[in-house]
C-alpha positions in Angstrom: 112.6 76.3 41.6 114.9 77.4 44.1 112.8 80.4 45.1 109.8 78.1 45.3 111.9 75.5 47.7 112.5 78.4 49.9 108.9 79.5 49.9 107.9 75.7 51.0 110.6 76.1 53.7 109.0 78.9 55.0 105.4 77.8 55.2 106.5 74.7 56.9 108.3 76.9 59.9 105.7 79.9 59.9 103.4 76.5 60.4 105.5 74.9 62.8 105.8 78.7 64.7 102.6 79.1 64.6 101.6 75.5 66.1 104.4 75.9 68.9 102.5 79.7 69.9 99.2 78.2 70.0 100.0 75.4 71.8 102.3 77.5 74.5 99.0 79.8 75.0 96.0 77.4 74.9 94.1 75.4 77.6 93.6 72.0 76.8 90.5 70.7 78.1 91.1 67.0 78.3 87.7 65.2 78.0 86.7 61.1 78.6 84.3 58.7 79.5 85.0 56.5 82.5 82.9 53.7 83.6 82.1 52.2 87.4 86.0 50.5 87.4 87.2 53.8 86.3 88.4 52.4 82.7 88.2 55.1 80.1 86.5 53.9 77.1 86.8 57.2 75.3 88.9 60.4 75.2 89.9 63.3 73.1 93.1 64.4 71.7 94.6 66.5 74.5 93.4 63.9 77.1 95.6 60.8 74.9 98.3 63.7 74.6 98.9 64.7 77.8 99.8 61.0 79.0 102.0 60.2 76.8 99.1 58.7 74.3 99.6 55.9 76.3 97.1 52.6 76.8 94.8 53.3 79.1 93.8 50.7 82.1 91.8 52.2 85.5 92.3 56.4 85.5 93.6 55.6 89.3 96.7 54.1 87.9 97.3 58.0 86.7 96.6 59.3 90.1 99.3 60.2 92.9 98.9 57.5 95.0 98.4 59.3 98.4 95.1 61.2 97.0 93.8 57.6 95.0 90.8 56.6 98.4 90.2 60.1 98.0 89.6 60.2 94.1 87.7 57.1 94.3 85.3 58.2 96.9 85.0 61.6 94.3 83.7 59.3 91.7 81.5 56.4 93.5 79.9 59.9 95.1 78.7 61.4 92.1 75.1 61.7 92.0 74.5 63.1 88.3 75.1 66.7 89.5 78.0 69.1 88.1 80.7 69.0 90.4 84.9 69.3 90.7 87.7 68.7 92.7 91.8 68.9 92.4 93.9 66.0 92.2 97.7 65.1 91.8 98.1 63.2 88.0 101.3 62.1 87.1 101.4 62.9 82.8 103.5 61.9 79.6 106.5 62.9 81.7 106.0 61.4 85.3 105.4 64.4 86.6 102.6 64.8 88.9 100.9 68.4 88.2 97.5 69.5 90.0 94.8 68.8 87.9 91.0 70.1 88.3 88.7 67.2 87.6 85.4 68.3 87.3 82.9 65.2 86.7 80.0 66.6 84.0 77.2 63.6 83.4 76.4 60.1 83.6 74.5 57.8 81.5 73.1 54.6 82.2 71.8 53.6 85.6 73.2 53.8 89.1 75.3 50.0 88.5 76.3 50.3 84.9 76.8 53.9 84.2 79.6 56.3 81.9 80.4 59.4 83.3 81.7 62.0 81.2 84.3 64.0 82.8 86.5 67.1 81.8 90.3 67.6 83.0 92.1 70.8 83.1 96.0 71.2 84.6 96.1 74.1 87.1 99.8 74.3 86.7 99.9 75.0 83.1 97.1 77.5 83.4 99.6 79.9 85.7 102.1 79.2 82.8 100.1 80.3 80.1 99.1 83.4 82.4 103.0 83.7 82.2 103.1 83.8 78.5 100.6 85.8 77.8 101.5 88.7 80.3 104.8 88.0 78.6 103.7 88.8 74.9 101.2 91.3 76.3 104.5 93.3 78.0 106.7 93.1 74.9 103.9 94.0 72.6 103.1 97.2 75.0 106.6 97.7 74.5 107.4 97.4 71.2 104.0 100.1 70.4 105.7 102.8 73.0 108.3 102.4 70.8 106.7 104.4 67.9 104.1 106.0 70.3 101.2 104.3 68.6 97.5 104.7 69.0 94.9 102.4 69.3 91.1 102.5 69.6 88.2 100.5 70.1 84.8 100.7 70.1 82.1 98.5 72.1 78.4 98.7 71.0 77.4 97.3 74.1 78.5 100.5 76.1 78.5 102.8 73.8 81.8 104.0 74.4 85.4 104.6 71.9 88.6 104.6 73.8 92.0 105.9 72.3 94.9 104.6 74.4 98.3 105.9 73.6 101.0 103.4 73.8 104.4 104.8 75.9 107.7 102.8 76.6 106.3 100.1 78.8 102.9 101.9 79.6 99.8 103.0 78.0 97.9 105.9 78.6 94.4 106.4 78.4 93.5 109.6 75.6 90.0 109.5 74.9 87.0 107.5 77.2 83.7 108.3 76.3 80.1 108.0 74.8 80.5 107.6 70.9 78.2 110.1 69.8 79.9 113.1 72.6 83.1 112.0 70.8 82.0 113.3 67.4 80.8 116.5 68.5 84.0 116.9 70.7 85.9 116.4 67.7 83.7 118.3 65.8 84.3 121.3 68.0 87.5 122.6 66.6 89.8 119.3 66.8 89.0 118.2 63.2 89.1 120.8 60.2 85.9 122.2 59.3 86.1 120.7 56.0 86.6 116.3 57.1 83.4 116.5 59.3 81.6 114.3 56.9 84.8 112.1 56.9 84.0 112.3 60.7 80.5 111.6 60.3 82.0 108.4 58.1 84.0 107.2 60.8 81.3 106.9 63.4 79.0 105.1 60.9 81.6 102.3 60.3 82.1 102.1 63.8 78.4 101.8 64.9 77.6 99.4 61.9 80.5 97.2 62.8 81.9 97.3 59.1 84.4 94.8 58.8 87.6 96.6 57.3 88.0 100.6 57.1 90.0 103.3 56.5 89.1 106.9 57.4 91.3 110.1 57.0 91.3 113.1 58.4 93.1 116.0 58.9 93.1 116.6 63.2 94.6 117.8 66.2 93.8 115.5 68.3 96.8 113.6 68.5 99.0 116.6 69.6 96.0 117.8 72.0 94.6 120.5 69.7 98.3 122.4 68.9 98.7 120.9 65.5 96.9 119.3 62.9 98.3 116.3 60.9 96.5 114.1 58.5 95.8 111.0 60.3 93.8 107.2 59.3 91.7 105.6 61.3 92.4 102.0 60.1 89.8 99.8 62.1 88.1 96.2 61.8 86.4 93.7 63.8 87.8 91.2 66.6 85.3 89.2 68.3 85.9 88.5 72.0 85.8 85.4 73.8 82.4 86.6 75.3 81.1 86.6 71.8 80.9 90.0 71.7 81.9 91.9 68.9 84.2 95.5 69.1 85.6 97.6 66.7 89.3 98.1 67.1 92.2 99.4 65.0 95.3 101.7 64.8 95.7 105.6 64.2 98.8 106.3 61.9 99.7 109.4 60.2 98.4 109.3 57.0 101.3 110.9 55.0 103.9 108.3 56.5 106.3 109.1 59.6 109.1 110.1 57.7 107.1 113.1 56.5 105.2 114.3 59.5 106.4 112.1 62.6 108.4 115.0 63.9 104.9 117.0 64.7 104.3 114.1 67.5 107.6 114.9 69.2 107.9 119.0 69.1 104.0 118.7 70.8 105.8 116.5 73.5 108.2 118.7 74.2 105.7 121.8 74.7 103.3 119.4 76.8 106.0 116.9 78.5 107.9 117.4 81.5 111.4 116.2 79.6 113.4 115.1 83.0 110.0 112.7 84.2 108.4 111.6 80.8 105.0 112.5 82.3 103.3 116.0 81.6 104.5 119.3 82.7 103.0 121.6 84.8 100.7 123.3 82.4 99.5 120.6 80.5 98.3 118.5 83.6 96.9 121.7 85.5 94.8 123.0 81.9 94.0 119.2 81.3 92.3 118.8 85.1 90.9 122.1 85.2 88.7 120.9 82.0 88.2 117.8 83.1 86.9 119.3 86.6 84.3 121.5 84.9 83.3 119.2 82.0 82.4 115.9 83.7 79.4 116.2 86.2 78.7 112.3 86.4 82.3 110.6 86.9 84.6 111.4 90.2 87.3 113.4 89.3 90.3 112.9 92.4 92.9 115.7 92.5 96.1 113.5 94.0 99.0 115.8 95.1 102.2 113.4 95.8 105.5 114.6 97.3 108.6 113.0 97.5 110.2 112.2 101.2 113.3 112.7 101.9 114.1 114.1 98.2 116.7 116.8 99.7 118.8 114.3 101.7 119.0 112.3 98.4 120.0 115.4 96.8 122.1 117.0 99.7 124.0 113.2 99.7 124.1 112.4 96.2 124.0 115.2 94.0 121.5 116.7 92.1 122.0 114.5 89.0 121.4 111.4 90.7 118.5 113.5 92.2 116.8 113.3 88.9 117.1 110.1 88.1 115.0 109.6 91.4 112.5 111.6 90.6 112.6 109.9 86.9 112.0 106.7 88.7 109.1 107.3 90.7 107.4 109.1 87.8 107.4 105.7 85.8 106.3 104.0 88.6 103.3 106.3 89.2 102.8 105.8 85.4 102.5 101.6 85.6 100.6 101.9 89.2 97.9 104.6 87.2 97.6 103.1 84.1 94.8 103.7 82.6 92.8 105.3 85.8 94.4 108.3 85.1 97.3 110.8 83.8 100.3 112.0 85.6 102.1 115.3 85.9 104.8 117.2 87.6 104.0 120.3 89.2 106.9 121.1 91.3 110.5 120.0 92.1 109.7 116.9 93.8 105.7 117.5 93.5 103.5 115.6 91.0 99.8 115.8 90.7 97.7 113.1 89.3 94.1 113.3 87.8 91.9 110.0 88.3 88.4 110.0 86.8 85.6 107.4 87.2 87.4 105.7 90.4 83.6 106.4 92.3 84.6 104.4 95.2 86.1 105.1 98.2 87.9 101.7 98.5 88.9 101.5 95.1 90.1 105.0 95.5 92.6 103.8 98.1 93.6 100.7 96.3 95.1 103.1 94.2 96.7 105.4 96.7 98.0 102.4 98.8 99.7 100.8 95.6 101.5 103.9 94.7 102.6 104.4 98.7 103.9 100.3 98.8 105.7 100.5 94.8 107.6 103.5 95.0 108.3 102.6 99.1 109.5 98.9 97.3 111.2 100.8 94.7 113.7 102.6 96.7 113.5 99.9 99.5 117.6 99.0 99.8 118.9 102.2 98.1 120.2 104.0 101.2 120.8 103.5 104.8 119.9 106.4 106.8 116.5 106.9 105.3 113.4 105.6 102.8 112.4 107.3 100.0 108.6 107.1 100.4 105.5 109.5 99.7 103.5 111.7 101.3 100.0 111.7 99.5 96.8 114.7 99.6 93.5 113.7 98.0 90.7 115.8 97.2 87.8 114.8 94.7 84.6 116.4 92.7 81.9 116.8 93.4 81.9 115.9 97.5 85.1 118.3 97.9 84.1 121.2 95.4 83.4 121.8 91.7 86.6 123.9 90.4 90.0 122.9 90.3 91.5 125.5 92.3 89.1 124.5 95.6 90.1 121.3 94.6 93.6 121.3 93.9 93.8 124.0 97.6 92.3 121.2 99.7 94.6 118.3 98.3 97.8 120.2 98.5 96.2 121.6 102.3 96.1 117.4 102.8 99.8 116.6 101.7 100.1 119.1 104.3 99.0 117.0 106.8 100.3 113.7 105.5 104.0 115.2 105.8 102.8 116.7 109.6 102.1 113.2 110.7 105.1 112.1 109.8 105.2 111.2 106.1 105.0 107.9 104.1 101.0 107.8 104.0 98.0 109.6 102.5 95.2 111.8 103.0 91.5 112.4 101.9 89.9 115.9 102.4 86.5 115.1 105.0 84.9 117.9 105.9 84.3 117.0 109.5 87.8 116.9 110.0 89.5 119.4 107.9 87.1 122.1 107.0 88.2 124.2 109.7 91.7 123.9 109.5 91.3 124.3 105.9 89.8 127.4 106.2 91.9 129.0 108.9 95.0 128.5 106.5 93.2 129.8 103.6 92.4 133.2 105.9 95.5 133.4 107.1 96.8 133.8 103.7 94.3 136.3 102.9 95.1 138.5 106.4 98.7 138.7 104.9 98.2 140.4 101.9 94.8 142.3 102.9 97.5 143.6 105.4 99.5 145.6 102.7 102.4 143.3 103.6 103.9 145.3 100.5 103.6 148.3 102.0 104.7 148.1 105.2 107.7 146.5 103.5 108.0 150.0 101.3 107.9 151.9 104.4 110.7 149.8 106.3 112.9 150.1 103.9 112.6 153.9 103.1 113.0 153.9 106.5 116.6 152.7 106.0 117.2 154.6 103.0 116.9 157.5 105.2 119.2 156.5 107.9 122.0 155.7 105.3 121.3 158.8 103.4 125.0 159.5 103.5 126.3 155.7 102.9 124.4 154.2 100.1 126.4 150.6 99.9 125.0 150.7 103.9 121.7 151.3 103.4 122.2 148.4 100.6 123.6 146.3 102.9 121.0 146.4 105.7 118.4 145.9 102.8 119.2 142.6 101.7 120.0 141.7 105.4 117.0 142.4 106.4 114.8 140.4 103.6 116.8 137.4 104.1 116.0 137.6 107.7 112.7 138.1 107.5 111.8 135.7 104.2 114.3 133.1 105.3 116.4 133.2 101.9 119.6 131.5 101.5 121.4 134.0 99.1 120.3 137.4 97.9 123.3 138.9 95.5 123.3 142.3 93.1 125.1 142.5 90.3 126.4 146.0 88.2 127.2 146.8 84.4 126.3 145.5 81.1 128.7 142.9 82.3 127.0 142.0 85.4 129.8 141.5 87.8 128.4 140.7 91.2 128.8 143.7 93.4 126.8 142.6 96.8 126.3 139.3 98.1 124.5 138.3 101.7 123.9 134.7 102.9 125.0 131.5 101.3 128.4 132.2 98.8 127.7 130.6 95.6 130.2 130.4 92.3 128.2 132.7 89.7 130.7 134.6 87.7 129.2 133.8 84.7 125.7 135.8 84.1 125.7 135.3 80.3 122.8 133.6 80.5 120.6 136.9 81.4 120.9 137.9 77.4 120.2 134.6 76.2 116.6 133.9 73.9 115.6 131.8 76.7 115.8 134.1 79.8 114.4 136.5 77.7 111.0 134.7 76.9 110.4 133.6 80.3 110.6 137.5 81.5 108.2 138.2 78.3 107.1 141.9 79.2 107.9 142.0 82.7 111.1 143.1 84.4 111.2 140.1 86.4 111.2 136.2 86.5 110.2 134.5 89.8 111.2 130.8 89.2 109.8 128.6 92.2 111.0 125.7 90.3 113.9 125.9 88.3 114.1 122.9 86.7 110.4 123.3 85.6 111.8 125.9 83.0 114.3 123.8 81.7 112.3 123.4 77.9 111.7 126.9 77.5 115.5 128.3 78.9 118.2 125.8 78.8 120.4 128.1 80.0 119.1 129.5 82.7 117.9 126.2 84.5 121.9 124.8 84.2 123.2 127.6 85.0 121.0 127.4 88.5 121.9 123.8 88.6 125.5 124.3 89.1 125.5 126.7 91.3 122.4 124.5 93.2 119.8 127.0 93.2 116.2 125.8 93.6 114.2 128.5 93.8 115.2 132.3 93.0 113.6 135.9 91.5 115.8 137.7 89.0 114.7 141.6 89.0 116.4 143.7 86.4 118.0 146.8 87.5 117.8 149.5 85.1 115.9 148.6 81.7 115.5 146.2 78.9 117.0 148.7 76.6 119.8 149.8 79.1 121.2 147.0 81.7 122.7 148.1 84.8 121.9 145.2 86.9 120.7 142.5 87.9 119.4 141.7 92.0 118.9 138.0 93.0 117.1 136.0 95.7 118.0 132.4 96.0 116.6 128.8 97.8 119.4 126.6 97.6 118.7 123.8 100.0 115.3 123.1 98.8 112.4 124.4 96.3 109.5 126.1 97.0 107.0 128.4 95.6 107.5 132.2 95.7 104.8 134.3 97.8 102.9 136.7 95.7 104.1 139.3 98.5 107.6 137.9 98.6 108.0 138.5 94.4 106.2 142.1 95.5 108.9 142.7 97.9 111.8 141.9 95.9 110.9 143.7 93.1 110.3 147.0 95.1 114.3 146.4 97.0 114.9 146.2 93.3 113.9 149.1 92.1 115.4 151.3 95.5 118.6 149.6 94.7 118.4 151.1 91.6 117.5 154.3 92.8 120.4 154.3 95.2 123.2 152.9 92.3 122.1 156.4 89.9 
């Protein structure tokens, strides 16, 4: 009896919730009939509701009384045809709120006629906006929680979407013709052996079947590294339209407990773990396909730097650095949305890869909210200076049809964002770029078709020669010479199986503690060569923890690590540092050090 009072109990709040919720996110559309003296002789519900249910004389008496010549004109005025106008009307409460009147039909003649009119409050239509941005924002938020996925399908385009739900944001997996879906996923992303159970999936989508449940065993949560068992659980939500879609959840089929760890060791191969937002690899393999796949859709290459990154870094330290860089990467993330997915490529470099944004305008929308958010973002931070960004843009098919063309030609236009001065962004046009574009690129190309490496060889034979007698000379005017010439801030040789640091030019740094050379880490990024060239330290920080702190404390950005000696047999290590900002390494620069490397070595036998 208890048990059942409590049950009772229940109902009666879960009713009483669920009363308050609707009411707190409906529209009431308060309907009467008023006659020539403006007496209302009927009304609905929400019309006796909404003031106070009270006895109703002339509707004027309701009206503010500085707007009541104007209301009555409204009336008298109506000629039969829809029409609608805002008034003040003071409700249940006394308050006046803006109402839209909109005056439907009359019947009767022109002296004794009803007319039938409709009332809507325009204040309580921003406050429901309110509340259900509201619930729409915690709902997003509680889903990023557990990193859920949701799809829908709509047989009046065609199309399924899979959107990924992340902390406050979602993220946009999958957009695209049914039927291409299935033989996408057909192609290698679901086993060989659920195809039919595939084939199942898109039937109960395209015949609208009420409740399912489809499993199969896929990859394409973890973007084709690892297959999990996954259900499609799906039904049908009709929209307001009338239109009917197909919606519903994707959930590991065994149960999280048992396989939710799969979700989160793919994130950490494929996320960039300081930013939340991809890495390097995943966002450059991601655009590259998308690039060469989609012929119909604009795809827009967007290359974004950070402003004034190093005097945030220089001032505040490299920790608070990252919790900039953290910021504007969730700020890219809500200003994207679903247009797009972001990465980081570089230190304080992101890249971002719209598709289907066609339009010029609608292009720059874009562009513009991301300068004005992250600008509004840092806007009282510091004194001195604004963190803003400097923005390149190049897009298929006007700008090229590969990646690398287009990625060259956005990069070439952050370029000339940051030359006129920063804080703004810029498309690739032809008329105005092409040639500047293309003198750059040749420019390049006369460096290394000049044998930059070998003239480099010979200069520095040369000095072997003239220290033939004084080896820790001929060192010496080595590494002063390539800091010189390659504008370095530190170049440093270390000796032993210890590696104590013999030789150091430029910039003193603390680095007694070189342990991290034999670590797993250091090791795989080296793989089978005898050298790392690390443009972006922190970029490596997933695959060698050690390495990347190690860098960090002694606030290298940038540096090329060339063993001395062999894997087998260590005798050294030799150096070359960026400490005062990142960049990436010349091809001819990593040349260069890894030939003084191996002369060193010749020198030290």
């Amino acid at each position: 009896m208890v048990l059942r009072r409590r049950n009772i109990m229940h109902s009666q709040q879960d009713a009483a919730f669920n009363d308050s919720y609707i009411a707190a996110h409906r529209l009431d559309r308060r309907k009467a009939v008023i006659d020539r003296f403006y007496l209302t002789s009927v009304t609905n519900r929400a019309f006796n509701e909404y003031f106070g249910n009270v006895t109703y004389g002339c509707l004027t008496e309701f009206v503010n009384p500085g707007e009541k010549e104007s209301f009555i004109e409204f009336i008298d005025g109506f000629d039969g045809v829809e029409t609608e106008k805002c008034f003040l009307f003071k409700n249940g409460n006394g308050e006046y709120r803006l109402n839209l009147i909109k005056l439907i039909a009359f019947e009767g003649d022109s002296v004794l006629r009803n007319i039938d009119i409709e009332m809507l409050d325009i204040d309580s239509i921003v406050e429901t906006n309110y509340k259900i941005c509201d619930d729409i924002a915690r709902e997003r938020l509680v889903m990023g929680l557990t990193g859920e996925y949701v799809f829908t399908y709509s047989g009046q385009s065609g199309d399924i979407k899979i959107v990924r739900y992340e902390g406050s944001t979602r993220e946009v997996r999958v957009r695209m013709p049914l039927d291409e879906w299935r033989e996408y996923m057909a192609d290698g992303i679901v086993v060989p052996e659920d195809i039919i159970e595939l084939d199942n999936l898109v039937n109960c989508m395209k015949t609208y079947m009420s409740d399912f449940c489809v499993k199969l065993t896929t990859s394409m949560r973890t973007m084709g590294k690892v297959n999990e068992k996954v259900k499609f659980i799906g039904t049908i939500h009709t929209k307001y339209t009338g239109e009917n879609i197909v919606t519903g959840r994707i959930v590991l089929a065994d149960g999280v407990n048992s396989m939710g760890n799969i979700v989160e060791v793919v994130d950490e191969l494929t996320m960039d773990s300081l930013t939340k937002v991809y890495n390097k690899k995943t966002i450059t393999e991601y655009a590259a396909k998308l690039v060469k796949q989609d012929t119909v859709d604009r795809v827009s290459i967007v290359i974004l730097d950070v402003d004034y990154f190093k005097q945030v870094n220089d001032r505040y330290g490299h920790l608070y650095g990252d919790k900039v860089l953290a910021r504007v990467a969730k700020k890219l993330k809500e200003v994207v949305g679903e247009d797009g997915i972001v990465g980081r490529i570089g230190g304080d470099e992101f890249m971002i890869v719209l598709k289907g944004i066609n339009d010029d305008y609608a292009l720059r929308g874009v562009l513009r909210a991301i300068r004005t958010q992250v600008k509004w973002e840092f806007k009282n931070d510091y004194e001195n200076f604004q963190v803003t960004t400097s923005i390149g843009v190049a897009f298929s098919p006007n700008n090229g049809h590969e990646y690398e063309e287009l990625f060259k030609k956005a990069d070439f236009c952050l370029y000339v964002a940051k030359e006129k001065g920063r804080d703004r962004y810029v498309f690739f046009r032809d008329e105005m770029h092409r040639e500047a574009y293309e003198n750059s690129i040749n420019k390049k190309d006369k460096i290394i078709n000049d044998g930059r490496e070998m003239r480099e060889l010979r200069y520095l034979t040369d000095i072997m020669i003239q220290y033939n007698n004084d080896k820790k000379a001929a060192v010496m005017a080595m590494l002063e010479h390539m800091q010189k010439l390659y504008k370095v801030d530190n170049i440093s040789i270390y000796e032993g199986k210890d590696l104590v640091r013999k030789i150091s030019v430029g910039t003193s740094i603390e680095d007694e503690d070189m342990s991290y050379v034999y670590s797993d880490g250091f090791k795989r990024l080296m793989g089978d060569k005898t050298y790392i060239a690390a443009s972006f330290v922190n970029n490596n920080r997933d695959v060698a923890p050690e390495f990347a702190d190690e860098m960090r404390k002694r606030h290298i950005y940038s540096t090329i690590h060339c063993l001395i000696g062999s894997k087998d047999e260590v005798k050294g290590m030799f150096t070359v540092n960026r400490m005062k900002a990142a960049s990436q390494w010349a091809e001819y620069e990593i040349e260069c050090s890894v030939i003084t490397a191996t002369l060193v070595n010749m020198l030290m036998q």
